[in-house]
Structure formats: C-alpha cells, structure tokens
N, C-alpha and C positions, 0 to 999 in steps of 0.2 A: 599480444597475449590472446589464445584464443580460449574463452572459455565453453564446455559442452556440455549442457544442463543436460544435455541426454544423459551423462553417466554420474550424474546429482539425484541420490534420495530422493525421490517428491513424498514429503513429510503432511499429516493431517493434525490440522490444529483445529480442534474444536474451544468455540468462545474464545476467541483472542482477545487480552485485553480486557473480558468481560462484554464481547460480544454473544451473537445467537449463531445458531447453528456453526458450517464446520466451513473452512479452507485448506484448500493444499498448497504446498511455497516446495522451489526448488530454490536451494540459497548460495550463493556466492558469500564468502566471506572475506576482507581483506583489511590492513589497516587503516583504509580512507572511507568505509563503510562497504556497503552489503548491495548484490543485486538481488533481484528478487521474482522469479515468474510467479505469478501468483493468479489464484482461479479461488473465487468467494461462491462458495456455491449458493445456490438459490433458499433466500428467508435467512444465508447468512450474511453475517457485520462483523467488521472488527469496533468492537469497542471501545470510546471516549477515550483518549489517550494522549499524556504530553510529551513533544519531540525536545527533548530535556537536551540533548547531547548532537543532533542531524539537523539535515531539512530530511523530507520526506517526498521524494516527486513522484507522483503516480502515473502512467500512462497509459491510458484504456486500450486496449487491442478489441475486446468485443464484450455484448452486454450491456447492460442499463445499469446504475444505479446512484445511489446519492453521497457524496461528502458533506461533512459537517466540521466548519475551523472557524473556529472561536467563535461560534454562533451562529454564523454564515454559511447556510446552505448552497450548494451548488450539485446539477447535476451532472452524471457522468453517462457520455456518450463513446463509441471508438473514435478514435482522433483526438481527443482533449486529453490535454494534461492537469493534474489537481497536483498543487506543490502546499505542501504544510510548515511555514519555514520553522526552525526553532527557534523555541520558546514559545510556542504555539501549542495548540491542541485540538485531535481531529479522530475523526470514526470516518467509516466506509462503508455503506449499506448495498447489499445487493437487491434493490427494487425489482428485477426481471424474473423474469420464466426460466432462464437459463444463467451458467456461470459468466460473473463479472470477473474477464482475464484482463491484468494488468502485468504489465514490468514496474515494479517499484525500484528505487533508484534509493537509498539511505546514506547520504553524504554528509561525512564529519567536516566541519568547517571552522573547528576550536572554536574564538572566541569571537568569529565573526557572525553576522548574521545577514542574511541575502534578502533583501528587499524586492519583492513585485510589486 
C-alpha cells in the first residue's frame, strides 16, 4: 500500500493536548492506528498526555527538542526514536530555533503492552 501525504491535509493544531504554541500533522488513519508527519513548531509542545488505548513511537527527522514519560526526561535529536508505551504518559517540547519534524507511528496493540 502506498501512502502519499502529499495529497493529505496538513492540518494546524494549536495547544495540543493542552500544549503552547501550534503544530501541523498530515494524518494517515487506519484500524491498527495512525501515521503521523508531524512538524512542532518553535516555543510549541504537545501537552502532558496518556497513551490510554497505543504506544506512541516518535521518530526525529530534524530539530531539537525534549520528551517527557512518566517523569523521565529525554532529549530529542534526528536519528532517535522516543516510544511512549501505553499506559504511559508523555509531552513533546520543541527546545530549538526551528521545527521539530517527526514521523509518529500510533499503534493499537489491544490488551497487550510492549516493553523497552
């Protein structure tokens, strides 16, 4: 299946979650969860949030900035991945000068949960 986020919406979400400032997401939807390009723009966050129902795997493409799961600060560089499993809870801070692009990855996993 090939998907082409060229011909996907890129939608603006300001305060996600009860973050600051704004983001855009172009969104994949399907029944085994959601893909996600996403670009947090600078001084924005997605806001403190639980993965009630996914994991949530973030993958930096470019940009600086900080996760926070379940207390546990980690920073984000290109190359790293931040996975939030559920039953967990996490924000995403854009620390840089410029947008923090990620591909977010939102995988339903019923009633199992993925241990790193």
């Amino acid at each position: 299946m090939l998907i082409d986020f060229n011909k996907i919406d890129e939608i603006k979400m300001p305060g996600m979650n009860g973050g600051t400032g704004e983001m855009s997401a172009r969104m994949f939807f399907c029944d085994k969860g959601k893909i996600i390009p996403t670009r947090i723009h600078p001084g924005g966050s997605i806001g403190l949030h639980k993965q009630a129902t996914s994991d949530d795997i973030n993958y930096v493409l470019s940009g600086r900035g900080k996760a926070i799961c379940d207390g546990k600060e980690e920073m984000l560089f290109p190359g790293c991945c931040h996975i939030c499993p559920k039953g967990s809870e996490h924000s995403i801070i854009n620390t840089g000068s410029e947008d923090l692009v990620l591909l977010t990855l939102v995988v339903k996993i019923g009633n199992t949960k993925i241990n790193f």
